[in-house]
C-alpha positions, 0 to 999 in steps of 0.5 A: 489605067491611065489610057481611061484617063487619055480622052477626058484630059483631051476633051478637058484641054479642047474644052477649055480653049474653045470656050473662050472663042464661043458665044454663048448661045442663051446668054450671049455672054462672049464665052461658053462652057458646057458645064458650071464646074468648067467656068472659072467665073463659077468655080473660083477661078483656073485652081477651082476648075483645075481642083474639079479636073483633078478629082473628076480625073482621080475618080475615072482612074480609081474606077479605071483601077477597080475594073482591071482588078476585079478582071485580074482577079476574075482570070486567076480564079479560073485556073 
């Protein structure tokens, strides 16, 4: 389940340090990220977007969680 998790914490990480070195391309504002929930300006600073990641990544787990339920309870019924 945690392997679900792998490539959004990546992307999270990248994210968060290439956003910094970016201009903005609408605003010209020395800093760009690709969704409001990711902005710290936005989203009550690195613990409002920490909070976001953490939910968002405890909801990629859970669904993560279900499939392998529902796929070993699938294979057990076949028998």
């Amino acid at each position: 389940m945690l392997i679900a998790a792998i490539f959004p914490m990546v992307w999270v990480v990248y994210t968060m340090i290439r956003a910094n070195l970016i201009i903005a391309p609408a605003s010209g504002n020395d800093w760009w990220y690709p969704y409001p929930f990711l902005d710290p300006r936005i989203s009550g600073g690195y613990v409002g977007v920490a909070g976001y990641i953490v939910g968002i990544a405890a909801a990629i787990v859970g669904v993560a969680a279900l499939v392998v339920w529902v796929g070993r309870r699938r294979a057990g019924s076949d028998g």
